[in-house]
N, C-alpha and C positions, 0 to 999 in steps of 0.2 A: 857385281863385284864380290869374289869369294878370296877371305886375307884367310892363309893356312891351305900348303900342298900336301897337308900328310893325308891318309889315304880317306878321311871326311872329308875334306876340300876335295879328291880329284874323284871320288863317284858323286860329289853332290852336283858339282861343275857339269861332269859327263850326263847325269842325269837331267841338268836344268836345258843342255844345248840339246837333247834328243826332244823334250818335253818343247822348245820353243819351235825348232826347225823342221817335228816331225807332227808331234802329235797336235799340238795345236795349229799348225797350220793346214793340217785336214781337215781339223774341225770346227775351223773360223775362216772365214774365205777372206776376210777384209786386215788379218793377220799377215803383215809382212818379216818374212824372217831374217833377212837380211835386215834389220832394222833394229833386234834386239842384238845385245855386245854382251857378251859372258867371259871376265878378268878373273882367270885365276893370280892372285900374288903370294907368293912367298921369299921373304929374305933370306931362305938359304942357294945354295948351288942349283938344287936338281929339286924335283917332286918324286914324293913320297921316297923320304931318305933312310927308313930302314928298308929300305932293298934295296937289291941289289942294281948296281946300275945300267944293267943290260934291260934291265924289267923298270928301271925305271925312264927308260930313253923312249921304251916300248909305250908306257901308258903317255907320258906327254907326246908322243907322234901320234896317239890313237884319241888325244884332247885337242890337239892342232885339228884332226882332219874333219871334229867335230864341231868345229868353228869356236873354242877358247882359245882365249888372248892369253899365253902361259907368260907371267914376268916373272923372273926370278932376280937373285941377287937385290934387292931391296924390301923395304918392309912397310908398313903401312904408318908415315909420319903422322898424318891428322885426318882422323874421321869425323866427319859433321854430315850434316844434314844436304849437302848438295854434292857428299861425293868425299873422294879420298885423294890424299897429298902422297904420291910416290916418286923420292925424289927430286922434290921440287917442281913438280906437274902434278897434276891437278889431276885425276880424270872422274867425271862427271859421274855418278850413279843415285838413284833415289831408291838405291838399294844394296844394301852392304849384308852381308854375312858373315859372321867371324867361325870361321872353322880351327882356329889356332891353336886350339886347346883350353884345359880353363884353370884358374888356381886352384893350388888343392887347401883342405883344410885348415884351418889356424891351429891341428892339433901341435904343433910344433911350439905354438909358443904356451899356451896352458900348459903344455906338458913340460917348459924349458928344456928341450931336448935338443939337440944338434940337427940340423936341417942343411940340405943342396942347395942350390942358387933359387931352386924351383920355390922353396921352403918345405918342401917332402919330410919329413923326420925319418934321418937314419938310422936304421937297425941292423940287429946281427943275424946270423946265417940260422937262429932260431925263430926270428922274426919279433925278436923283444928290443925294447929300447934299452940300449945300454945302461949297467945299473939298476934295471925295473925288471925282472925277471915277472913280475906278473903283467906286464903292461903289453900285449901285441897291437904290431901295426899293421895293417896288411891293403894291397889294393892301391887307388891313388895316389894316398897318404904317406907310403911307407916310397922308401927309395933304400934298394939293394943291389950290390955289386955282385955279376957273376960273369967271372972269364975277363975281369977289368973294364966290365960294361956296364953299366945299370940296365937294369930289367925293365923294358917298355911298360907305360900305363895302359896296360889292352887286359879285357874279359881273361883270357888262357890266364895272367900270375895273377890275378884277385883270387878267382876260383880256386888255383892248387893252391895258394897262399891260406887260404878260410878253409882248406881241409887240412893242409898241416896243423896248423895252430887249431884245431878239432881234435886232431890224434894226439898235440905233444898235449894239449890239457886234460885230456881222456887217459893221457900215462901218467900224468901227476895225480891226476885225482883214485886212480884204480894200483896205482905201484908197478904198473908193469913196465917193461922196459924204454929206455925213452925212443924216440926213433930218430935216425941220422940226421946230421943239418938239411936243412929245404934245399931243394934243386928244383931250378925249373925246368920243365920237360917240354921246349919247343915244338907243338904240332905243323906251325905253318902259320902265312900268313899268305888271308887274298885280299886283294881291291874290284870294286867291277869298275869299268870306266864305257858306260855307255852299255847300249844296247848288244847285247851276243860278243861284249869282249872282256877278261878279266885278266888278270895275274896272281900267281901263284909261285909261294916260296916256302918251302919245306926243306929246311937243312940246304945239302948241296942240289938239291933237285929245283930246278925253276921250270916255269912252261908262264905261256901267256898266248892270248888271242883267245878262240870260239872253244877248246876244249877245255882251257881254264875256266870259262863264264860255266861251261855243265859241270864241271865241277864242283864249282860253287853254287850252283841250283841242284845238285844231289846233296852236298851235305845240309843247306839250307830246309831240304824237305825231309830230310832223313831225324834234325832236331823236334818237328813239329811236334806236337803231342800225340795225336790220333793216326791211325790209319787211313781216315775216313778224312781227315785234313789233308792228309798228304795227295791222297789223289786228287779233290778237290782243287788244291792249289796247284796241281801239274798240270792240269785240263786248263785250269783259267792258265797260267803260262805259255802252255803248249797255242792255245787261242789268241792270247794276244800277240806271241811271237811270230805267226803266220800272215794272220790278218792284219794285224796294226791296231785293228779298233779295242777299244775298252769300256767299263761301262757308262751307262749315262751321267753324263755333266751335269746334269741340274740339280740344283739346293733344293729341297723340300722341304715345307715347315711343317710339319708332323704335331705340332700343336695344335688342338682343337679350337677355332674361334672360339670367343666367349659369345651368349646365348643372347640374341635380339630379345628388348623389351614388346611385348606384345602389345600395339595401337588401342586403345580404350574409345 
């Protein structure tokens, strides 16, 4: 059971049903697949709801066909130890996930500043807490409107958020000019949901299925540090995508015994 469809919840799902159906049942012969049940829930409309809904019709048909249970429209009433209350049913798991998201910090209330429902601390188009001109908030924490929307808590506005507020303290502190309020500059946004299938949304441009998934393994390998990583990690890729196999299973204990006392 995974409670949260946003796009954590639907590559963890996609990835847990390929991991039961595919991979382990090659490599445990007494492993019945049909036997494990993989519950995505989420109490909104659709899965993964900043996109669009053409791409998001696309990844839940591409979680159905990999055997998740998609529930939507309800939320996760009581979680314990033999499972989750949705809606007044019950359904059994000795295994829960919460992909939902998580609080953000309590800077909101040390700092007594005005906060979302989320408790985010609102700021201005400088990224300072109103009245606090020295104080910025950026990342998680901070909650900003642009175009009458708050700005999703994803990696892209932490990032350009910690380089603005680097440039406006770098013109306070040297006098040069200051630089225009933050914008955020939308790159895109992917999910993968399973094996060779992802989606992709970039502005008005959407795509999904097996060119989106090389997409998102070109920019993934394009981040890496090295050169000598990149192709490393294409080769392993390119291998396990063909073959199916991967490396060895087994736990090693790489610990040295301690040394037997010698018989007198």
């Amino acid at each position: 059971m995974l409670v949260g469809a946003g796009p954590t919840g639907v590559e963890m799902a996609g990835a847990i049903a390929v991991l039961v159906r595919k991979t382990l049942c090659s490599e445990f012969r007494r492993i019945d697949p049909t036997s494990a049940r993989v519950v995505l829930l989420d109490m909104a409309p659709r899965v993964l709801g900043t996109f669009t809904e053409s791409l998001s019709q696309a990844a839940k048909g591409r979680l159905e066909s990999l055997g998740v249970e998609v529930r939507l429209g309800h939320g996760a009433d009581q979680i314990d130890e033999e499972g989750v209350v949705v809606a007044d049913e019950r359904i059994a798991s000795k295994t829960v996930i919460w992909t939902a998201g998580v609080s953000p910090s309590p800077a909101g209330k040390w700092l007594n500043a005005e906060t979302d429902h989320a408790g985010r601390v609102r700021i201005q188009q400088d990224l300072t807490v109103p009245g606090h001109a020295e104080i910025f908030v950026v990342g998680d924490t901070s909650s900003l409107d642009q175009n009458g929307k708050p700005l999703p808590g994803v990696a892209q506005v932490a990032m350009q958020q910690g380089r603005y507020a680097g440039k406006l303290i770098h013109s306070r502190v040297t006098g040069v000019s200051t630089p225009p309020p933050f914008h955020y500059f939308d790159k895109g946004n992917m999910a993968v949901v399973g094996k060779g299938f992802a989606i992709l949304q970039s502005g008005k441009f959407y795509l999904s299925g097996f060119l989106a998934w090389v997409a998102w393994a070109a920019i993934h390998l394009q981040f890496l540090a090295t050169a000598n990583l990149r192709v490393s990690v294409f080769v392993q890729w390119i291998w396990t995508y063909m073959t199916g196999q991967r490396g060895s299973l087994l736990i090693v204990n790489h610990h040295a015994s301690p040394p037997r006392s010698k018989a007198r």
